[in-house]
C-alpha positions in Angstrom: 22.9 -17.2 11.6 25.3 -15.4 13.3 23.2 -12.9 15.8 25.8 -10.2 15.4 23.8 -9.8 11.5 20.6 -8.7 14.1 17.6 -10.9 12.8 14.3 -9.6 13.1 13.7 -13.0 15.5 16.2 -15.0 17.7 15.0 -17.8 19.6 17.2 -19.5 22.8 15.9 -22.6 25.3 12.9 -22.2 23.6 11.6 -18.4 23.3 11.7 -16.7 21.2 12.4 -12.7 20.9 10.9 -10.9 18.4 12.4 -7.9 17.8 10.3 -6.2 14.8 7.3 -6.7 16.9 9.0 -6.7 20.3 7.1 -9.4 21.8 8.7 -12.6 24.1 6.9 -15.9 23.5 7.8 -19.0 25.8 8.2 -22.2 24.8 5.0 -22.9 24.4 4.3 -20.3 22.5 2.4 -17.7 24.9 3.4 -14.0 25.2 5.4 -12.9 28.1 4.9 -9.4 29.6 7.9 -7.0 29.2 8.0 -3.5 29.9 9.5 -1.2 27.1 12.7 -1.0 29.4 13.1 -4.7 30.3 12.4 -5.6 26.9 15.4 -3.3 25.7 17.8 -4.6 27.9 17.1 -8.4 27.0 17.0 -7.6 22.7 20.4 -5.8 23.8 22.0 -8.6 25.5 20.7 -11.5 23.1 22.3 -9.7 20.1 25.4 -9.3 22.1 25.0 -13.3 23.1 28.4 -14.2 25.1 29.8 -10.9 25.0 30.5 -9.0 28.8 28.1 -6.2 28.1 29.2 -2.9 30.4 26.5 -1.4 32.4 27.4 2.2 30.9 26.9 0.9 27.3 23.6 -0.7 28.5 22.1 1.9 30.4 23.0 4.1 27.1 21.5 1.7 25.3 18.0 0.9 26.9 17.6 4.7 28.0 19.1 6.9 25.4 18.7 10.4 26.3 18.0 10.0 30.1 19.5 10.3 33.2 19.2 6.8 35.0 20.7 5.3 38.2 22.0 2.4 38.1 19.7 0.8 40.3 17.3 1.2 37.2 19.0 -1.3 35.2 19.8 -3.9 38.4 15.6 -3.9 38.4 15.5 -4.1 34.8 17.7 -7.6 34.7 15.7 -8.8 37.9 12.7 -8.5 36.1 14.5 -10.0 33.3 15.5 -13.0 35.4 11.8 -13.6 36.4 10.2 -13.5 33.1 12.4 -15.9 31.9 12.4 -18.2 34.9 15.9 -18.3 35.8 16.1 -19.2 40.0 18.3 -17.0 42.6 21.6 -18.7 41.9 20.9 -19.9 38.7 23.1 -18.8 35.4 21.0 -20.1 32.3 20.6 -17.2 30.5 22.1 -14.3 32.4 25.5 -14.0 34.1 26.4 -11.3 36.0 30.0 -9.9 36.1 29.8 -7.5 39.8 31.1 -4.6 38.8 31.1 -4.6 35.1 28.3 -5.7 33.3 26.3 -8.7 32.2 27.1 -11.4 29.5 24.1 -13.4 27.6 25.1 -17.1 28.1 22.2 -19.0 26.5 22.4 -20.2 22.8 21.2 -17.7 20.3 20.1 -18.5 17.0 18.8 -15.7 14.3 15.2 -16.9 12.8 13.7 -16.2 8.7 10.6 -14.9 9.7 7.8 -16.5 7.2 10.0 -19.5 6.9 9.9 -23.0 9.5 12.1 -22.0 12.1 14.8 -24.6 14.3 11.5 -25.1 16.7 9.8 -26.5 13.5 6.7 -23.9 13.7 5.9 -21.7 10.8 5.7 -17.6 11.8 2.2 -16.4 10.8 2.3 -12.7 9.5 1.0 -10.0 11.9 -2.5 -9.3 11.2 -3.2 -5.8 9.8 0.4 -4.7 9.4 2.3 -2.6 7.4 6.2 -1.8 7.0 7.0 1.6 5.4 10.3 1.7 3.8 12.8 4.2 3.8 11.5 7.0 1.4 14.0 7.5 -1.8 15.0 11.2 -2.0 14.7 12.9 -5.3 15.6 16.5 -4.1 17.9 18.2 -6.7 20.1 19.7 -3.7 21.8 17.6 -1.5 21.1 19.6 1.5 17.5 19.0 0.8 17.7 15.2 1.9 16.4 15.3 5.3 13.3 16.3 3.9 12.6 12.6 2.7 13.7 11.3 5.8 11.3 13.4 7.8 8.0 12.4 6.0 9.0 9.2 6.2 9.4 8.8 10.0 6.1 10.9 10.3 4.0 9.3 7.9 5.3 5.9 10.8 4.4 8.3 13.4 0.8 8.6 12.1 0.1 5.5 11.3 1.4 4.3 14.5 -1.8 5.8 16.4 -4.3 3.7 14.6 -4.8 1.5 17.5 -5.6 -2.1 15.2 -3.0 -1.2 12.7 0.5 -2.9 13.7 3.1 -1.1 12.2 7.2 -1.4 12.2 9.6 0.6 14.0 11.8 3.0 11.5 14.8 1.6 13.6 13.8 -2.1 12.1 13.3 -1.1 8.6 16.5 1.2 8.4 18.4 -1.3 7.5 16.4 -2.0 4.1 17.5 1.4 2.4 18.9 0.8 -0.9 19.0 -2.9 -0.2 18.0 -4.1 -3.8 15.9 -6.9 -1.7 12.5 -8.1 -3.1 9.1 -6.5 -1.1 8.0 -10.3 -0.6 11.1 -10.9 0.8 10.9 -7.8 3.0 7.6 -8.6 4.4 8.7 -12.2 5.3 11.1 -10.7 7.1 9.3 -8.3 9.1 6.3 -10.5 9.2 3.7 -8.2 7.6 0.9 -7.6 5.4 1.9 -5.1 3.2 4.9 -2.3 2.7 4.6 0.9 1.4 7.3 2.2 -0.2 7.5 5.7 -1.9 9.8 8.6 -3.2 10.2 12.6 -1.6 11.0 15.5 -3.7 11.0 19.0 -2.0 12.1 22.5 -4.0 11.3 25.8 -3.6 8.9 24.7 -0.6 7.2 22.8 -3.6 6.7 18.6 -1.8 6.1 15.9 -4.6 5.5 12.8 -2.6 4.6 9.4 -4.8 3.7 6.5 -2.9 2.5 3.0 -3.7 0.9 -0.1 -1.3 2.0 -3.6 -2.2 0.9 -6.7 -0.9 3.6 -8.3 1.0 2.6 -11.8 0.0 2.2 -11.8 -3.8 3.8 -8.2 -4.6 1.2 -6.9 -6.7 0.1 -3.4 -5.9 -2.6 -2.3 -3.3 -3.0 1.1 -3.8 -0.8 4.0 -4.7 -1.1 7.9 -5.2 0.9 10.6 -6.5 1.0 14.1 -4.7 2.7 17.7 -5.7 1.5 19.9 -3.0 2.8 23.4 -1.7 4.4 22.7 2.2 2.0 24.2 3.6 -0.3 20.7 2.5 2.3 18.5 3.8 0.2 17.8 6.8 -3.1 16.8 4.7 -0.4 14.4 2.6 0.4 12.9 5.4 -3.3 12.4 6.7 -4.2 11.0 3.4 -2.0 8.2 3.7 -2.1 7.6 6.8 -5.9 6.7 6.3 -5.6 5.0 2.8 -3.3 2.3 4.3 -5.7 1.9 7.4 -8.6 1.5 4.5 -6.5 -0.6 2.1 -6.3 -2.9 4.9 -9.7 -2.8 6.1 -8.7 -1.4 9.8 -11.8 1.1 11.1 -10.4 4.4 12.2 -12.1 5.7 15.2 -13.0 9.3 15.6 -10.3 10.5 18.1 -8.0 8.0 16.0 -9.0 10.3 13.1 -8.6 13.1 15.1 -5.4 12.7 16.3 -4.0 11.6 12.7 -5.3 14.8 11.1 -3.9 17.2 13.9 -0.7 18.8 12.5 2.1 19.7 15.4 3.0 22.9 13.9 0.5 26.0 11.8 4.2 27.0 10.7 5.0 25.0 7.3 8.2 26.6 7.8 8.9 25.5 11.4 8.1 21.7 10.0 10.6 22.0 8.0 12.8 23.3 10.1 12.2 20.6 12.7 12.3 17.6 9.9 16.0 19.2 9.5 16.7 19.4 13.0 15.7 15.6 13.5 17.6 14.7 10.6 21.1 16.4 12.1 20.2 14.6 15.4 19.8 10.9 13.7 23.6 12.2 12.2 24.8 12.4 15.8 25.0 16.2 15.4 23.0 17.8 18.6 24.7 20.7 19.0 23.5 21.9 15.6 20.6 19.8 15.8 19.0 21.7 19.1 20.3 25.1 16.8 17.5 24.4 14.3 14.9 23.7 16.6 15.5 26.9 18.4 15.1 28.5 14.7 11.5 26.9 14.3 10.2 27.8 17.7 11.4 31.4 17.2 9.1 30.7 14.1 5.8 29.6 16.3 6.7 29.8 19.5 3.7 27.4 20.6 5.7 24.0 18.6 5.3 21.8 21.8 7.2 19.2 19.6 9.8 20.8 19.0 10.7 22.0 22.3 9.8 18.2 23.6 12.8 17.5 21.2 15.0 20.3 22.1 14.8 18.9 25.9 15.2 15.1 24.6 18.8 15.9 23.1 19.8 18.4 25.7 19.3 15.1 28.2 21.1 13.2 25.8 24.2 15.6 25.2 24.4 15.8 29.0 24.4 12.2 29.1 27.2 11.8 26.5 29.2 14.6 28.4 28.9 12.9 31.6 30.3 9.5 30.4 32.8 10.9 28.6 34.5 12.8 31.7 32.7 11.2 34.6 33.6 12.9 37.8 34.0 16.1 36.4 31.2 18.8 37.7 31.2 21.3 34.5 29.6 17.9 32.6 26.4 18.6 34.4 25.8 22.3 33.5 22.6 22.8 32.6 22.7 23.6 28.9 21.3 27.1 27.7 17.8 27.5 26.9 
């Protein structure tokens, strides 16, 4: 498999990288500790295998939206280096190119999860996991779309604080949006238990959310549920799925874990929305009008932490893209109005 299609798991001199699960297992098969950072930079170079990697696009791509030095990604590749036991003057997995960038020499296949891989080991699903798929959008107007978007990377976001309950990255399952592919294939894939998959429709601050559980294995249906709410209710949808998937697969929540699933970011209905649409424009690229939006739903409750968390992310990131665009120049770094 060519590792330019990005595999969910890549293996090279014996590890293997899994990138749905971001964990590094040596060749025997026992986890290596990565940072978030150092983990980024070598699931970045691996699916760039042999190409000279520039230390702008790098940076850019292990800290999107921050200001780093470039000292920051030196320590990153040292630590890199270590993990991986490559010696001080040593090139088996990572060349370096001074001045430029860094090139991924090793040998880089793409594994099947679920399937015997070149190693000859078969990839054991990820106990209590769960992979929600992109949400179908049945909105009558077009400019309603976001809205399925939005409750679908929150519903991830609320499941993701159920300490025992491993759940995928929206990044990883992105790419299975309107794919036509079979939910046991899916799950083999992304090496889980289950995968919800469900459909959004939002008019005249009406939300009809339908939603069903299906067991990754056999693809017979868990559990599903129908809901036709007022906006206001979004939040307790969300909750009540959250905590049906953590009780479908028999994960205990704990009170604070129950505490922090049922604790809506926003009294405003109308600020949510607002901010689902402002997250949408800035997954489009479009910060500028993006950070517009979110100054809309703080006007709205001015006590949204998350959306002013937000607002300060992509006013970083705009910086950032300003400042590689014309590097040198000084009127990149104005700070951006607030």
């Amino acid at each position: 498999m060519d590792v330019s299609e990005k595999a969910s798991v890549y293996e090279f001199s014996g590890f293997r990288l899994d990138a749905a699960h971001r964990k590094l297992l040596s060749p025997e098969g026992k986890p290596i500790p990565l940072t978030s950072r150092v983990f980024d930079t070598l699931l970045y170079l691996v699916q760039h295998q042999g190409e000279l990697v520039d230390k702008a696009t790098l940076m850019q791509a292990v800290w999107p939206g921050a200001v780093v030095e470039e000292n920051n990604l030196n320590q990153a590749i040292t630590s890199l280096r270590k993990a991986l036991g490559e010696k001080r003057g040593e090139h088996r997995f990572i060349v370096t190119d001074p001045g430029r960038g860094y090139r991924f020499v090793a040998e880089v296949t793409g594994a099947v999860p679920g399937t015997t891989t070149s190693t000859g080991k078969a990839t054991e699903l990820l106990p209590n996991s769960v992979a929600v798929l992109p949400f179908e959008n049945l909105s009558d107007k077009p400019e309603d779309a976001y809205f399925a978007a939005g409750i679908h990377d929150e519903i991830i976001n609320r499941l993701a604080r159920i300490r025992d309950l491993s759940v995928i990255a929206r990044t990883s399952v992105a790419q299975y949006a309107g794919a036509g592919r079979s939910i046991p294939e899916i799950a083999a894939e992304l090496r889980v238990q289950a995968i919800l998959e469900g459909s959004v429709r939002y008019a005249d601050n009406r939300v009809r959310v339908t939603v069903q559980l299906v067991d990754g294995t056999s693809g017979k249906q868990i559990w599903s549920e129908a809901y036709s709410h007022d906006l206001k209710d979004v939040f307790d949808i969300q909750t009540d799925i959250a905590t049906s998937i953590a009780s479908s697969l028999e994960v205990e929540l704990m009170p604070a874990e129950r505490a922090r699933i049922e604790k809506p970011p926003t009294d405003s209905p109308a600020a949510y929305a607002l901010f689902l649409e402002a997250m949408d424009l800035s997954n489009r690229a479009k910060v500028r009008e993006s950070i517009a939006v979110l100054d809309r739903a703080i006007t709205i409750d001015p006590e949204f932490a998350l959306a002013y968390a937000q607002k300060a992310y992509q006013g970083a990131w705009s910086m950032v893209n300003s400042a590689m665009a014309a590097p040198g120049d000084p009127s990149t770094l104005q700070k951006i109005e607030t």
